[in-house]
C-alpha positions in Angstrom: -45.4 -39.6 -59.8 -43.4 -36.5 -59.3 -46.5 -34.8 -57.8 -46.4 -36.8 -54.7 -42.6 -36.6 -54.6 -43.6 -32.6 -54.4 -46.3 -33.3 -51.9 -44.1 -34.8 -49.7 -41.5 -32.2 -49.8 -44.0 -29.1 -49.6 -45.1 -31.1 -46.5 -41.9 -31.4 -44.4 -40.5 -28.0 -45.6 -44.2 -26.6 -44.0 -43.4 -28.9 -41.1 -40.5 -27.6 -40.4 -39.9 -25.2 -36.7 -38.0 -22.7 -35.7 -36.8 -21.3 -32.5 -37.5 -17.5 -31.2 -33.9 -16.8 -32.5 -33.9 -17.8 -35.7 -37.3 -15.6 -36.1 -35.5 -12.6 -34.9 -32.3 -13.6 -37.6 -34.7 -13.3 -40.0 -34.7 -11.0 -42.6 -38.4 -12.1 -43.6 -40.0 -9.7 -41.0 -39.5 -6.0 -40.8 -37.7 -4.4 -37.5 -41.6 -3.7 -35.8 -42.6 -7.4 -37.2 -39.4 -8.8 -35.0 -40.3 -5.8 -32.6 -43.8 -7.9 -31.8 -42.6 -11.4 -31.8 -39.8 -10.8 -29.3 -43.3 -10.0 -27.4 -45.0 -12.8 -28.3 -42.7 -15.7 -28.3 -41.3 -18.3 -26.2 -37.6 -18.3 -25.8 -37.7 -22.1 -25.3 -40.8 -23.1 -27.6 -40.1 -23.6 -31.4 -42.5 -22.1 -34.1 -43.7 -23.5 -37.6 -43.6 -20.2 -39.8 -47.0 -20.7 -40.4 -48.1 -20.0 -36.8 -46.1 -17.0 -36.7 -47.4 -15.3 -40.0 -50.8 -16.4 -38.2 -49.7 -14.5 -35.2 -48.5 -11.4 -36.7 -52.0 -11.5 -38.8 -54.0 -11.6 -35.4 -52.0 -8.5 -33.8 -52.2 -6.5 -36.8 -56.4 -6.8 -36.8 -56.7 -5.7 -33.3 -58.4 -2.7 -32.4 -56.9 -0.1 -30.0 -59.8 0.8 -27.5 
């Protein structure tokens, strides 16, 4: 029983967004990390930190040409 309790917490805490702010607060992501999402996102959109680890992933495989 207390693996669905744990599913169901796992599940909001994954749900959960945050706003450009809070991401640039953060002391998850390094100064060139914050650097690029102060590029990237919306000052009035709110972010899962999923999305933005996937964002950060993207960038960094870019090649220069």
């Amino acid at each position: 029983m207390s693996t669905k309790k744990e599913s169901a917490a796992a599940a909001g805490k994954s749900a959960a967004a945050y706003a450009k702010e809070q991401f640039m607060q953060s002391k998850q992501f390094s100064a060139p990390q914050k650097d690029v999402l102060d590029a990237l996102l919306i000052e009035d959109q709110t972010y899962t930190l999923e999305q933005v680890k996937k964002m950060l992933q993207d960038i960094s495989k870019r090649t220069v040409s």
